[in-house]
C-alpha positions in Angstrom: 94.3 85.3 126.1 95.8 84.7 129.7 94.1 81.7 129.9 96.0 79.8 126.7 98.2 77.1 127.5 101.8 77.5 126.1 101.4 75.6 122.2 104.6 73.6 123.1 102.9 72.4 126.2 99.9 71.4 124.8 101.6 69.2 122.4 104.5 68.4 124.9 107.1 68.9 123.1 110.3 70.8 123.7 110.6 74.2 122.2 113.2 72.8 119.4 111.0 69.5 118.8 111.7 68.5 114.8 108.7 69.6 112.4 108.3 65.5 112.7 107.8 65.8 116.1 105.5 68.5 116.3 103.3 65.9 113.7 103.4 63.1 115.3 102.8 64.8 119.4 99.9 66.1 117.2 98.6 62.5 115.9 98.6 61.3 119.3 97.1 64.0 121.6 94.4 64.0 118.4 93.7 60.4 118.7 93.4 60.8 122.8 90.8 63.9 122.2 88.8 63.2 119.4 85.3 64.0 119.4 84.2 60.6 118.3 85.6 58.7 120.5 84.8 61.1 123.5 81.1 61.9 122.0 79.2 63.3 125.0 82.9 64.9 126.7 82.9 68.2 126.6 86.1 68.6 128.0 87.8 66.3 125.6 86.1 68.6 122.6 88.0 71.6 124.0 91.0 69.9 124.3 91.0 68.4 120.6 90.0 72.0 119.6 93.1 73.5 121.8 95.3 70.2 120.1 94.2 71.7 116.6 95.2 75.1 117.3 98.5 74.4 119.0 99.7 72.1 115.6 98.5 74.8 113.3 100.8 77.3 114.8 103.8 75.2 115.4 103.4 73.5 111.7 103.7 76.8 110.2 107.3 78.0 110.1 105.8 81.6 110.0 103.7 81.1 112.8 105.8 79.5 114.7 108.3 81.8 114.6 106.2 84.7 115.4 104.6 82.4 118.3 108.2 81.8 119.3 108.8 85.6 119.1 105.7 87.2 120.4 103.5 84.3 122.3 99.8 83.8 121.8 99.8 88.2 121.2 100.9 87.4 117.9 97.6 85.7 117.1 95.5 88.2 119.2 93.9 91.1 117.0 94.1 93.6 120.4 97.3 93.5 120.2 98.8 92.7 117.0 98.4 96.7 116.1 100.8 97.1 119.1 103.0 94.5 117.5 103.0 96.1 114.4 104.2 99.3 115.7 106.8 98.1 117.3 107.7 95.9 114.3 107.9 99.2 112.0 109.7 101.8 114.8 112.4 98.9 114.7 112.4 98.8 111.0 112.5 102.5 110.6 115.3 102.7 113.4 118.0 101.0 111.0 118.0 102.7 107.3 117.9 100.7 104.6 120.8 100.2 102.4 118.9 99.1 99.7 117.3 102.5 99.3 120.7 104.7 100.0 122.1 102.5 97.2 118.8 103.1 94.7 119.8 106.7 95.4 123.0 106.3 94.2 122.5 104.2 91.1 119.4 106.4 89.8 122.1 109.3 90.3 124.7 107.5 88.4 122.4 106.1 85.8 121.3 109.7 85.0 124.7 110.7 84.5 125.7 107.9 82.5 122.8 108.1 80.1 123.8 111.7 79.4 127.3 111.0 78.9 126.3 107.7 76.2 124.6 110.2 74.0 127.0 109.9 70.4 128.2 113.6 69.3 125.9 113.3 66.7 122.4 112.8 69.1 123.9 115.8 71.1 124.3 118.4 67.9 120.4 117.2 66.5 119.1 117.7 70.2 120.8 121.3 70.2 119.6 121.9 66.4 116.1 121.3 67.4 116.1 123.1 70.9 117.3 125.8 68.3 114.8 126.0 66.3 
């Protein structure tokens, strides 16, 4: 993966080029490398490959943002298991206050439930525990 240009660079464009930009960097580097107009260029057909790959990334806010985050290892199998990791020790770091709160409610709801029973459910469900 060493050998991948920078995405940015490929289409040059600045890292906080426009969703626009990115699109129309993308329609011209495409138009310079296209396979049929470059039909026996070999080189030109890896660049038009490296073009497509570069605009797929960067036109994807979720891509982009983990290109932005984690380079081309975000799109590398080898190490997106290393990325993942990492990913969930920093989520697991931080506790969630969305569970501590479930915790709380499901405790509270129990309690409540018990306390809306009407004197009357309360004496049947000791009348047939009695019997």
């Amino acid at each position: 993966m060493a050998d991948k240009r920078d995405y940015y660079e490929v289409l040059e464009v600045p890292k906080t080029a426009s969703d626009e930009e990115i699109k129309s960097a993308f329609r011209k580097k495409a138009k310079q490398y296209h396979p049929d107009l470059h039909p026996d260029d070999k080189d030109a057909e890896a660049k038009f490959k490296e073009v497509n790959e570069a605009y797929e990334v960067l036109s994807n806010p979720d891509k982009r943002s983990k290109y932005d985050q984690f380079g081309h290892a975000a799109f590398d199998p080898a190490q997106a298991a290393r990325i993942r990791a990492a990913s969930a020790a920093s989520a697991a770091a931080v506790p969630s206050a969305a569970s501590a709160d479930s915790e709380t409610s499901s405790e509270i709801s129990s309690g409540a439930a018990a306390r809306a029973q009407t004197p009357t459910a309360r004496r049947g469900a000791r009348a047939s525990a009695r019997a």
